[in-house]
C-alpha positions in Angstrom: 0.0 0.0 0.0 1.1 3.7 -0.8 0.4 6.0 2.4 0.3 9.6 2.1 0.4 10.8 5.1 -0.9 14.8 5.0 -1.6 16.8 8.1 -0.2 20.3 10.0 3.3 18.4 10.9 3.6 15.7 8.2 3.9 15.5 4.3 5.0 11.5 3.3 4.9 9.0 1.0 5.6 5.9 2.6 5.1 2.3 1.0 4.0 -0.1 3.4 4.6 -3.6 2.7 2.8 -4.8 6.3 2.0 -3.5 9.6 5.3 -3.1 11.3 7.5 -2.9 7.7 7.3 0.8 6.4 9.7 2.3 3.4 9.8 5.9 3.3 9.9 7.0 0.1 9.9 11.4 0.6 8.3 14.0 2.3 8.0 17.5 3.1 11.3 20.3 2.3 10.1 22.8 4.3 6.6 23.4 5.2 4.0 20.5 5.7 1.0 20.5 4.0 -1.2 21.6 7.0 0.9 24.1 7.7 0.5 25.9 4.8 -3.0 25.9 4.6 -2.7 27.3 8.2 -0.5 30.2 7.1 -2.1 31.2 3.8 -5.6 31.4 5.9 -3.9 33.7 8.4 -2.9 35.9 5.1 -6.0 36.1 3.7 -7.7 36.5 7.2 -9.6 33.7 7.6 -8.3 32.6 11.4 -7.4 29.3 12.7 -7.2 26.3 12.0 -6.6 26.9 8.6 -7.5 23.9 6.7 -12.1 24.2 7.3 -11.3 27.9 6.7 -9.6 27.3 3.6 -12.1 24.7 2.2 -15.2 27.1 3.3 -13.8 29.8 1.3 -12.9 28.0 -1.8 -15.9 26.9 -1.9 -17.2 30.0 -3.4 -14.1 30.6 -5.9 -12.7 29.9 -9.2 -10.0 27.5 -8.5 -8.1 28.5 -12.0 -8.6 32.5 -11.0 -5.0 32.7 -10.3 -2.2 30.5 -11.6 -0.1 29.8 -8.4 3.1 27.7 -8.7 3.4 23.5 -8.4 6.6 22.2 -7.1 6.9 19.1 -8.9 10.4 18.0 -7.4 11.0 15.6 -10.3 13.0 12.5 -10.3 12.0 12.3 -6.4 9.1 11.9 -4.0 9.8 14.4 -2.3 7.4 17.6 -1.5 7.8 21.8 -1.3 4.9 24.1 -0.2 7.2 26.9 0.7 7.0 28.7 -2.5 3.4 28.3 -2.9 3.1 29.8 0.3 5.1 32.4 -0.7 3.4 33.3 -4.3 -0.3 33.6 -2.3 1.5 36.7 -0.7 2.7 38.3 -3.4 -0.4 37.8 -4.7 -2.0 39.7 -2.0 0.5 42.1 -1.9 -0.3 43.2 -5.3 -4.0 43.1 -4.6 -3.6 45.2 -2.0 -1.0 47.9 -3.7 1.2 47.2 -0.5 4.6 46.3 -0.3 6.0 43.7 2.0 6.9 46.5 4.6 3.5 48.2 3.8 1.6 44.4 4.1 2.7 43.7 8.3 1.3 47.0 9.1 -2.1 45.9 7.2 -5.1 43.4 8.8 -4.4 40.2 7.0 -6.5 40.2 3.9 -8.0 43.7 5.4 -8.4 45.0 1.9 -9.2 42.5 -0.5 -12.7 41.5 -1.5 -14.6 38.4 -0.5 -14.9 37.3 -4.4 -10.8 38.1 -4.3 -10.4 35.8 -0.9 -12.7 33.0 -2.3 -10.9 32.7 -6.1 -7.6 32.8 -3.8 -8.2 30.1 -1.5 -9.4 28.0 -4.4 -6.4 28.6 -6.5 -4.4 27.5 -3.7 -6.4 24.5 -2.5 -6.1 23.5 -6.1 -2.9 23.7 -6.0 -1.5 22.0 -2.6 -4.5 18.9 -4.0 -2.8 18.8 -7.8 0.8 17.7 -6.3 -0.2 15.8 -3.4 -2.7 13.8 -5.5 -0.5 14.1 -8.7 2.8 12.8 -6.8 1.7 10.5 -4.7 -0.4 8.3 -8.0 3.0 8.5 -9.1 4.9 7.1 -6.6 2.3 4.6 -6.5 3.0 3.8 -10.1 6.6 3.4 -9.2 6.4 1.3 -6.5 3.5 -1.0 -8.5 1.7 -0.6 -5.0 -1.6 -1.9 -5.4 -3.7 0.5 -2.9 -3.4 3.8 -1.8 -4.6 5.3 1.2 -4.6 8.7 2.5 -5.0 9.8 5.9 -3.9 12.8 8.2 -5.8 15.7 9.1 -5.5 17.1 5.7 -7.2 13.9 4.4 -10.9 15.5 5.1 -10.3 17.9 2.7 -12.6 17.6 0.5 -11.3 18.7 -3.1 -8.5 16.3 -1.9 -10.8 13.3 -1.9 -12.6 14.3 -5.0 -9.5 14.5 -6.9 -7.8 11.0 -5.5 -11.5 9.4 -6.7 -11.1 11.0 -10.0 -8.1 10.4 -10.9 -6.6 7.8 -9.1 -6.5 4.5 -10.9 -6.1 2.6 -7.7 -8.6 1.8 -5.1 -7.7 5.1 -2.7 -8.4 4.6 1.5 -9.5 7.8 3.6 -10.7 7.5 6.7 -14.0 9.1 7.6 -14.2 12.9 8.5 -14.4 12.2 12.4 -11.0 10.0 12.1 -9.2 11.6 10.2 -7.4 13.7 13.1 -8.1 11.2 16.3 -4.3 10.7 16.9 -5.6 8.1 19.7 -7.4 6.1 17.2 -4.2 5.7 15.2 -2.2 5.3 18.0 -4.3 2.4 19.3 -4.9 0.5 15.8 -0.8 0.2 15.3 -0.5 -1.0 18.7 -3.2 -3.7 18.0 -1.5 -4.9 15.1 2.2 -4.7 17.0 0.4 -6.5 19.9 -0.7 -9.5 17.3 2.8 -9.4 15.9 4.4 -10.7 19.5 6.0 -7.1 20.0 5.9 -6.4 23.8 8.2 -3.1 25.5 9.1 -3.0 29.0 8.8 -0.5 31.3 12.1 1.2 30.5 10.6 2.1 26.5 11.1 5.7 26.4 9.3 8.7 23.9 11.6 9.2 21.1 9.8 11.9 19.1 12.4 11.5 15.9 12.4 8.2 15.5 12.7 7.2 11.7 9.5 5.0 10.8 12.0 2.5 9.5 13.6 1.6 12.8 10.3 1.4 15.3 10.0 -2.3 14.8 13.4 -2.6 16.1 12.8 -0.1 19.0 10.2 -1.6 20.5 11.7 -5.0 20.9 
């Protein structure tokens, strides 16, 4: 199975072979998926968190109004949302007549219209969904997975899941909406499946908050 895992702290492919046995294949350069949604709704004005108030918006936009940038990365699976990010301001800025010294002295989004917000947030939506959905069918190609699933907070977007059923020519996984950020829930199902495996910790197993995915089978013996 290919997992994308999309949320506020995490953008990764990983190709899991079983429970337990994970390859990771890329992620994130700079800026997790999540967290860009989180910072282009605080420059458009649209609060926090950043992902419902993105979606709500876009909702009522033109999703090819403006022509933001796609970091394809090629030749890797890796992602880049920095410059995305980046272009959304400058598109502000210019919407606004401001310059970047002008723009932290204004209210975020203070002086663009709602029709301007909504075609904003839906060129950017559009954009974030088009790599993550493009790149990780890719990846799945590569890796001649036969599955992909798709899960994170990000996962309840809901252009996301449109465009992963449209265009994806393998079955695609998403949890439902209320799952899709119950840490405790995922937290509980790989310990059920660790727990079947024979894996048992002592009491000495310590948090290690960096721990490649690679080597947890290995940590908790």
């Amino acid at each position: 199975m290919l997992v994308l895992i999309v949320s506020g702290g995490h953008t990764e492919l990983i190709l899991m072979h079983d429970h337990g046995r994970y390859e990771r294949l890329g992620g994130t350069l700079d800026d997790a998926a999540g967290e860009a949604f989180d910072k282009v709704s605080r420059v458009l004005g649209l609060g926090y968190p950043g992902g419902p108030a993105i979606q709500q918006a876009a909702s009522q936009g033109n999703a090819q109004a403006y022509q933001l940038p796609r970091a394809w990365l090629p030749g890797s699976h890796d992602f880049s949302f920095s410059g995305l990010k980046t272009a959304v301001l400058r598109q502000v800025q210019r919407l606004e007549g401001s310059s970047e010294e002008q723009a932290r002295r204004l209210t975020p989004g203070e002086h663009l219209s709602a029709k301007q917000i909504a075609d904003i947030a839906a060129s950017f939506e559009e954009a974030v969904v088009d790599v993550l959905v493009g790149k990780t069918i890719a990846a799945a190609r590569a890796t001649a997975a036969t599955e992909i699933c798709v899960c994170g907070g990000v996962a309840a977007n809901a252009r996301l899941r449109r465009h992963f059923q449209q265009r994806s020519p393998l079955p695609v996984s998403v949890p439902p909406l209320y799952l899709c950020t119950d840490n405790a829930v995922m937290i509980a199902a790989a310990g059920h499946y660790r727990l079947l495996s024979g894996q048992r910790s002592n009491l000495q197993l310590d948090v290690k908050t960096h721990l490649p995915l690679h080597m947890i089978q290995e940590a908790l013996i």
